[in-house]
C-alpha positions in Angstrom: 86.7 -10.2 69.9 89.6 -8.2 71.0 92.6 -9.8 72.1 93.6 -7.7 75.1 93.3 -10.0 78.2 92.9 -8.1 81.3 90.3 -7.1 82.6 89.9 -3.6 85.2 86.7 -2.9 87.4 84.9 -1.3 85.0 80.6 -1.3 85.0 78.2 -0.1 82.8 74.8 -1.3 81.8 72.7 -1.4 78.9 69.4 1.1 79.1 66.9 2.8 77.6 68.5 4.4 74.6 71.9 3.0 75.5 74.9 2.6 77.3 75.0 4.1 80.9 78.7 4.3 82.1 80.4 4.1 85.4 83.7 4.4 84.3 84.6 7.9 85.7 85.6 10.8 83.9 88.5 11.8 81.7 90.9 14.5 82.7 90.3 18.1 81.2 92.9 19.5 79.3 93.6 21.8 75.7 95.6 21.6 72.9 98.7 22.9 72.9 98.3 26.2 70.6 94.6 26.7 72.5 92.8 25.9 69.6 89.3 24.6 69.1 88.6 22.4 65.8 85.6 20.1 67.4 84.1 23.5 69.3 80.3 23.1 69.5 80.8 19.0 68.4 78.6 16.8 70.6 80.3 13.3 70.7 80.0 9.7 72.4 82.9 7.7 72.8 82.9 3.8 74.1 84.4 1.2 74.6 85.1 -2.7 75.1 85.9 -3.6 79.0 89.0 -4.9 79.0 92.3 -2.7 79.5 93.1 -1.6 76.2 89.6 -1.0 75.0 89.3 1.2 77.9 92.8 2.9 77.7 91.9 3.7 74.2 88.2 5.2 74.7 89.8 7.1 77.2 93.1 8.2 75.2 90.2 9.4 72.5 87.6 11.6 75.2 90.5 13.0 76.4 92.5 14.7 73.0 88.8 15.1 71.6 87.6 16.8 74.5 90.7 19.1 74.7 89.9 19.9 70.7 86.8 21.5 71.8 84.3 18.5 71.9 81.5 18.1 74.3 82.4 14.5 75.4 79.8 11.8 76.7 82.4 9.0 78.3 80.9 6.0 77.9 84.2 3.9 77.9 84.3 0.3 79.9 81.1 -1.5 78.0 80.8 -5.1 78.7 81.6 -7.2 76.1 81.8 -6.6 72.4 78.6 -6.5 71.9 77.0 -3.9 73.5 79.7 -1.4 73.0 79.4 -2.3 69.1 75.5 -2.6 69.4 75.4 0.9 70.5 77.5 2.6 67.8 75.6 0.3 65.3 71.9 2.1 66.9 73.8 5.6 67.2 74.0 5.6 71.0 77.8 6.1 70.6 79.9 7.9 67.7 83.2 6.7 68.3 84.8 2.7 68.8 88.1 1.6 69.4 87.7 -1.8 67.1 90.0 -4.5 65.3 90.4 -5.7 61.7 90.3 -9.2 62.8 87.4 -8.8 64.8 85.8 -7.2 61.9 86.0 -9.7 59.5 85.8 -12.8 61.9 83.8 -11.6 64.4 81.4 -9.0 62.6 80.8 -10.4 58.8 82.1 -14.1 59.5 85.1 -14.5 57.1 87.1 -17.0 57.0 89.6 -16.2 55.1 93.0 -15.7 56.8 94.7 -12.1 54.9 97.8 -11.8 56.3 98.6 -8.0 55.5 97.1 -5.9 57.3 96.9 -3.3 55.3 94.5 -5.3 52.3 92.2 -7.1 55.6 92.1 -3.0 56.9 90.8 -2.2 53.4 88.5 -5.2 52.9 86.9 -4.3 56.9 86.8 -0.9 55.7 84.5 -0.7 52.5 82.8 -3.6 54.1 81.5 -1.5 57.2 81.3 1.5 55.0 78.7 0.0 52.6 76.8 -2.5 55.1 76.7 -0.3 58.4 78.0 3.6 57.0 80.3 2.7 59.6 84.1 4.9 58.5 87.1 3.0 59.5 90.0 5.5 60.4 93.5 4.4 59.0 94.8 1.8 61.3 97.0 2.4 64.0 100.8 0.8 64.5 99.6 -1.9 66.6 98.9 -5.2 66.5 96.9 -7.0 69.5 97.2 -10.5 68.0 98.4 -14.3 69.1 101.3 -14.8 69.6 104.2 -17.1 70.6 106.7 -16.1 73.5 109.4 -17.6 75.6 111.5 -16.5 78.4 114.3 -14.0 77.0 117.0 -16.5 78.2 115.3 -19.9 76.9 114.6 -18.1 73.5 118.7 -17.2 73.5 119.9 -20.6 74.8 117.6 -22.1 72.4 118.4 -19.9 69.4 115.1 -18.8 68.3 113.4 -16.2 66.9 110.8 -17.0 64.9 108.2 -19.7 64.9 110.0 -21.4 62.1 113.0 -21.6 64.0 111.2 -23.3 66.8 109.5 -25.9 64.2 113.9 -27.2 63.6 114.3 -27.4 67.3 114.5 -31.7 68.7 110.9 -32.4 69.9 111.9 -32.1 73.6 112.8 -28.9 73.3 109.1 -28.1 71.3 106.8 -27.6 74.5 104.2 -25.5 74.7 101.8 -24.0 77.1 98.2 -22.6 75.0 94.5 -21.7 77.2 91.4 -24.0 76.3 89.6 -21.2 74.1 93.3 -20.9 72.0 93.5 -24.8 71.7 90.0 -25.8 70.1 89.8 -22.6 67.7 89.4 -23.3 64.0 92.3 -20.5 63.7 94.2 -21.7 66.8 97.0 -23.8 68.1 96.4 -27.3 66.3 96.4 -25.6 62.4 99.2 -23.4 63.5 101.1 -26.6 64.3 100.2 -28.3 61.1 101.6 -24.6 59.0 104.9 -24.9 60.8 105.2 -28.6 59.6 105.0 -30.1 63.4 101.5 -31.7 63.8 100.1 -32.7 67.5 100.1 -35.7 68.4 102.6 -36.9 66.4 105.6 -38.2 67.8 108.5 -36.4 65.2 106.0 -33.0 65.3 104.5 -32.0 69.4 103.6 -34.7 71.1 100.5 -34.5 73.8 102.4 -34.4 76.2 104.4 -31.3 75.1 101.5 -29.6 75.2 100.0 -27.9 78.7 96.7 -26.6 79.1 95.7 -23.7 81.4 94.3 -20.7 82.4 95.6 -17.8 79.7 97.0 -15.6 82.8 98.6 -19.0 84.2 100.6 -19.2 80.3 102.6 -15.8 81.0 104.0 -16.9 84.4 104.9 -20.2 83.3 106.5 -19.2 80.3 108.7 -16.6 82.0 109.3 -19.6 84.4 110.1 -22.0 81.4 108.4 -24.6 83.2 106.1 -27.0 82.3 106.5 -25.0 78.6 109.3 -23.3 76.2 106.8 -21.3 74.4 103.6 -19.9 75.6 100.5 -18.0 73.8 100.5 -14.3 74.6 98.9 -11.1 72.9 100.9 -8.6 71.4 100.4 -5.7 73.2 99.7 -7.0 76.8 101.7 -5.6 79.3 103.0 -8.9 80.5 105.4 -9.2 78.2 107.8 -6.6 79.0 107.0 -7.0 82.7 108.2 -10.8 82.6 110.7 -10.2 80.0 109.3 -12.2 77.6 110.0 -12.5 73.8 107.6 -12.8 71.0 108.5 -14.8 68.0 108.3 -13.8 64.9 105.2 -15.6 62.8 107.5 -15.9 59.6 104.7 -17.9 57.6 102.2 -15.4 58.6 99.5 -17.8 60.2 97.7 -15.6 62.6 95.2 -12.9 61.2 96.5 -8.8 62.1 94.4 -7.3 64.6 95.4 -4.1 63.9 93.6 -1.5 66.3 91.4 1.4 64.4 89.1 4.0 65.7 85.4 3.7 64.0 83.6 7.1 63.4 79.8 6.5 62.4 79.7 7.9 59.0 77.1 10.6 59.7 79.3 12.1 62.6 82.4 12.0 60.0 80.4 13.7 57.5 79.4 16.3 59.6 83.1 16.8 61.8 85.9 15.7 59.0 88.3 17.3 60.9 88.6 14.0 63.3 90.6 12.4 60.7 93.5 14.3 61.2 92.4 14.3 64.5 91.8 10.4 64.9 95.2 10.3 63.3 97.4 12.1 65.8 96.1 9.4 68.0 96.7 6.3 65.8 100.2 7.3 64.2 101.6 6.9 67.3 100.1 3.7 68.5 102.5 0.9 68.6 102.8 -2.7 70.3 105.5 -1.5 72.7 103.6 1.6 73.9 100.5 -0.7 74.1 102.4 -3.0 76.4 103.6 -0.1 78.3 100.1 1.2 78.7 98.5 -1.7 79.6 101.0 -2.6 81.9 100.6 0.8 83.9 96.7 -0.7 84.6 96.9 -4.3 84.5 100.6 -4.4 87.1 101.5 -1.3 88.6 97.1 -0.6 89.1 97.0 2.6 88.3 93.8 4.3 86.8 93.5 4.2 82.8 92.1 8.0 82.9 95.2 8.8 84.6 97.5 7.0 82.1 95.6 8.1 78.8 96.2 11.7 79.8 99.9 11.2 81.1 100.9 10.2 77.8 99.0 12.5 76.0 100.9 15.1 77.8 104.2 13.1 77.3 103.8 13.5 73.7 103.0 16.8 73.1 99.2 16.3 71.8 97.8 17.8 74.9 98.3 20.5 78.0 
């Protein structure tokens, strides 16, 4: 699973030997000094459906293409499964993925590694030796669970961190969570019990501090602070910055990194090493305030994720 939440019209279909896009293109473009590293390099990039999966593909044909690539765009797959299936049968080279999705998702662990960093290097060797799949170094973002409140209510209130929220009085502790995020094994009720306020009892969250509903419903009605305090969001939606939300800090580190990384198969590495460095120029400047930017351009303002991926490769000097 990925944690991005919005989804954009985006089709494509599972056939034959694989994944048949209609996403649209990518914009055409070079790099800046006119140079050519991937020339003669033919490559398949996907991706998952929703915004950021698509945003990312997208980000990826575009700077690869304008390296010299011959670029099949097969961004906007449905699911996780068929985008993943296809790099897994070698209908698609190249997949935006994430470390927690990896080891929940993928192999099943259960383990909860809270620096990214070791869980990027246990995903890593894992998908090397099981699938010759080559995890690139991870970018600087983090599309996780998280905790937010209105930017006001989190200054009247005094809080910062999730910690801080745990020492507020029990009125103040109200939350508003989606079904999915309430019932996970690695959801709301064990982050409660970490933070030393349990549901359902009376000196931790009562019930009825808690508010169940719809996961785009939680953004609104935390940025309203009304029924809830504190709402679930993800880290990099563009939501947050468009409501003026802020995230709290998850000082006991209870919720596993997702830290986005782009997955090469290893026989296309092999063969083209130069998409580290490549892959790289991309990741390095990945963060969850650019994400939230980014997605924000799609998922509130509508405009098209083609158009967006190559804006801000332009704005940053990687392409012309």
């Amino acid at each position: 699973m990925t944690l991005a939440v919005a989804l954009i019209g985006v089709l494509a279909a599972t056939a034959g030997c694989g994944l048949v896009s209609s996403s649209g293109t990518f914009h055409s473009a070079q790099l800046p000094d006119g140079s050519k590293p991937l020339d003669g390099a033919k490559l398949v990039v996907t991706s998952k459906s929703f915004t950021e999966g698509v945003l990312l593909g997208k980000i990826t044909a575009t700077y690869l293409s304008a390296a010299g690539a011959d670029i099949s765009d097969l961004t906007g797959a449905p699911g996780s499964a068929s985008s993943r299936q296809a790099q897994l049968n070698g209908d698609a080279d190249i997949l935006w993925e994430y470390t927690g999705t990896g080891w929940v998702n993928y192999h099943n662990q259960t383990d909860t590694i809270a620096d990214p960093q070791v869980l990027w290097q246990r995903v890593h060797d894992i998908e090397k030796n099981d699938y010759d799949l080559e995890w690139m170094a991870p970018a600087n973002f983090n599309d996780t669970y998280a905790f937010a409140a209105a930017s006001g209510t989190a200054k009247r209130l005094g809080v910062t961190s999730l910690s801080e929220v745990a020492k507020l009085p029990v009125g103040d502790r109200t939350f508003c969570v989606d079904d999915e995020f309430f019932s996970r094994s690695d959801g709301f009720l064990p982050m409660l019990e970490k933070y030393g306020i349990p549901y359902g009892k009376p000196n931790g969250v009562p019930q009825a501090n808690v508010t169940r509903m719809d996961a785009g419903v939680v953004y609104t009605s935390t940025a309203k602070s009304a029924p809830c305090n504190f709402g679930m969001v993800y880290t990099t939606d563009g939501r947050i910055k468009n409501l003026d939300l802020t995230v709290l800090t998850d000082d006991k580190k209870y919720f596993l990194p997702y830290s986005g990384t782009a997955v090469v198969r290893g026989e296309i590495i092999r063969k083209y090493p130069q998409l580290r460095e490549l892959l790289g120029n991309i990741s390095s400047r990945l963060t969850d305030d650019l994400m939230q930017e980014l997605n924000g351009r799609v998922d509130i303002k509508g405009e098209d994720p083609s158009d967006v991926a190559y804006e801000w490769l332009v704005s940053v000097g990687l392409v012309k």
